[in-house]
C-alpha positions as CSV (number, residue, x, y, z in Angstrom):
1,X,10.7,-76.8,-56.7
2,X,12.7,-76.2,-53.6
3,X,15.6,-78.2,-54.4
4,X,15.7,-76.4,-57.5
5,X,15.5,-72.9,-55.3
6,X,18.0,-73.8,-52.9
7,X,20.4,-75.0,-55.4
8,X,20.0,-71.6,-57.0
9,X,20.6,-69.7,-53.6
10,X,23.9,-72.1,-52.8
11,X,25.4,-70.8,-56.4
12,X,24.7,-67.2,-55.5
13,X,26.3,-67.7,-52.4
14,X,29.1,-69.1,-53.9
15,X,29.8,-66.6,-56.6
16,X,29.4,-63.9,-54.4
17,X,32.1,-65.0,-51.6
18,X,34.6,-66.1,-54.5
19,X,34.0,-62.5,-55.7
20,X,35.1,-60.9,-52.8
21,X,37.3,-63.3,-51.8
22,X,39.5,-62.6,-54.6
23,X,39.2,-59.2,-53.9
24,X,39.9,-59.0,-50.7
25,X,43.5,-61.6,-51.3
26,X,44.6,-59.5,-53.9
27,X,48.3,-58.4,-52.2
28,X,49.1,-56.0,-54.7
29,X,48.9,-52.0,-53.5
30,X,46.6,-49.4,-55.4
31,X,48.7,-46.4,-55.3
32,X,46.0,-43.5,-54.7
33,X,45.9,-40.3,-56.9
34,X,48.4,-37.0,-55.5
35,X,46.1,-36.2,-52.7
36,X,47.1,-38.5,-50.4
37,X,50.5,-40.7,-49.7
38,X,49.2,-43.6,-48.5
39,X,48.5,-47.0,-50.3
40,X,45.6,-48.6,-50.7
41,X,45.1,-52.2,-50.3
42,X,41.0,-51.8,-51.0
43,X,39.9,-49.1,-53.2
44,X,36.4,-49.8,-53.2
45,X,35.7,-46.4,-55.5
46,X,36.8,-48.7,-58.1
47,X,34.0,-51.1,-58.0
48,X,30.8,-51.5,-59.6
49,X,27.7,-50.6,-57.3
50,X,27.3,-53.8,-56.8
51,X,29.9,-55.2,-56.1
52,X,31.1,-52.5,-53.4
53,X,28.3,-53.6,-51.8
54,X,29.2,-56.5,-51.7
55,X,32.4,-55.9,-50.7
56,X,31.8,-53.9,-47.3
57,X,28.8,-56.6,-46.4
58,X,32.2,-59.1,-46.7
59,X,34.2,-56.4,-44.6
60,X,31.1,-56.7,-41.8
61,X,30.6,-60.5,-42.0
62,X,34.6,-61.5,-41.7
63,X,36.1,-58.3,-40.3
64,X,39.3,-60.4,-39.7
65,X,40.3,-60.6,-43.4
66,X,40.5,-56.7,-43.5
67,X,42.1,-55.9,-40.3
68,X,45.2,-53.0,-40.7
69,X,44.8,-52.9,-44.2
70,X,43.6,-49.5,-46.0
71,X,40.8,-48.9,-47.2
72,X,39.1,-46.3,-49.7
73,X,35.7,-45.7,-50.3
74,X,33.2,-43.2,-51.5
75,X,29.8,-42.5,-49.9
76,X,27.3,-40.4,-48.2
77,X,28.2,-38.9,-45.3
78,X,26.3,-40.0,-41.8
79,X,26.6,-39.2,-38.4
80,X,24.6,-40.8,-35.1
81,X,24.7,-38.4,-32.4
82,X,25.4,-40.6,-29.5
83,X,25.3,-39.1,-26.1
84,X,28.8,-39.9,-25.1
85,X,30.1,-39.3,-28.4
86,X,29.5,-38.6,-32.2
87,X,30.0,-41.5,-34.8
88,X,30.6,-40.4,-38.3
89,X,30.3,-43.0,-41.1
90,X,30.4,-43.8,-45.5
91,X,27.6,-45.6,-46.2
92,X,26.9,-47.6,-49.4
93,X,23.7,-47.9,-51.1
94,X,23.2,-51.5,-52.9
95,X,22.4,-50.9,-56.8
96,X,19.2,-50.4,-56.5
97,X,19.6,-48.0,-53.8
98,X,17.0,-49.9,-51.2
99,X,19.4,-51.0,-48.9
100,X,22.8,-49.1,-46.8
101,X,25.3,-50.7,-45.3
102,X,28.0,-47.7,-44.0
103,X,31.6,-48.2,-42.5
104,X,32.3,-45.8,-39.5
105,X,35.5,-43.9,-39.6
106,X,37.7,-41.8,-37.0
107,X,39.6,-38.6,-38.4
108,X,43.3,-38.3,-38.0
109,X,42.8,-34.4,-37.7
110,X,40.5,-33.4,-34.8
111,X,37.4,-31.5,-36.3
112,X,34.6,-29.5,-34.4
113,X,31.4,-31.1,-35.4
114,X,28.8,-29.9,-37.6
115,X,31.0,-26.9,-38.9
116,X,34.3,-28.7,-39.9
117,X,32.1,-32.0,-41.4
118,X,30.5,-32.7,-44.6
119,X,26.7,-31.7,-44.3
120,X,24.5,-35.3,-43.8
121,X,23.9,-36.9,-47.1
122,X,26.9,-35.5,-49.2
123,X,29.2,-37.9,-50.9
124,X,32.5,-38.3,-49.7
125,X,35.9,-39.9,-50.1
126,X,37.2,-41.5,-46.9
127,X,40.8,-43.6,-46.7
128,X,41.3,-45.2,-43.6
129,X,42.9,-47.9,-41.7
130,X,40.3,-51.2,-41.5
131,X,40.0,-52.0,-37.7
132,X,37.5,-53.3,-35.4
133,X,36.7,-52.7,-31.3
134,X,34.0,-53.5,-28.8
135,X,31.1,-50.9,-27.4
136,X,29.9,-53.6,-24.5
137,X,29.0,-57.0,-26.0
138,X,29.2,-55.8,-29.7
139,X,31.7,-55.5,-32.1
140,X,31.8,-52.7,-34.9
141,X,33.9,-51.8,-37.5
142,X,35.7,-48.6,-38.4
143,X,38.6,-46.8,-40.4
144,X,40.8,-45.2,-38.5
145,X,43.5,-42.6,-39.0
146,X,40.9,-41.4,-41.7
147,X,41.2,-38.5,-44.2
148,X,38.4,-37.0,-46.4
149,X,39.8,-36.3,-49.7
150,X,38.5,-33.4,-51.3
């Protein structure tokens, strides 16, 4: 019985990193509607719930695979009110909507938070640049140079 379940778990493990691994090594450019003049290299708006999910738990895990390139992705929009600064994020919910995982993002524009922000919960758009830093010990991951599309 446990063989049988770990076997199971191994080939789940395995579909889901050759999944995103072809995603993420696909080299070809997404050009993104008139809105915006930049290229995408991950539109995740053009994945199933599932596997967008996925796809930004892959971005978390192995951060490196992603770095520089740029990223779209629709979500709700979240904000932690730190007390040396605001962090504003897109989180994902997983298919069955239990479970978020969110990518934080930095504006190009400077905006006055709340009143030039998305209220909490409402879906955005956010393109950005993939790129990671370090609060203390921990590493997090962000777009930066972001835009909202409308």
């Amino acid at each position: 019985m446990k063989k049988s379940l770990l076997l199971m778990l191994l080939v789940c493990m395995l579909l889901l990193s050759g999944c995103s691994a072809a995603l993420s090594n696909n080299s070809e450019s997404v050009r993104l509607p008139a809105s915006s003049d930049n290229l995408c290299d991950v539109d995740l708006t053009v994945l199933s719930s599932t596997m967008v999910y996925s796809e930004v738990f892959q971005m978390i895990s192995a951060p490196e695979s992603y770095l520089g390139k740029t990223v779209r992705m629709r979500g709700s929009f979240a904000v932690y009110e730190g007390s040396s600064r605001n962090y504003f994020a897109c989180l994902i919910a997983d298919a069955t909507a239990c479970c978020a995982q969110g990518i934080e993002f930095v504006l190009r524009d400077h905006r006055v938070y709340p009143a030039e922000y998305p209220e909490k919960g409402e879906e955005i758009t956010v393109v950005g640049v993939f790129d990671v830093y370090k609060e203390g010990s921990n590493q997090f991951c962000q777009l930066v140079d972001a835009v909202i599309e409308s």
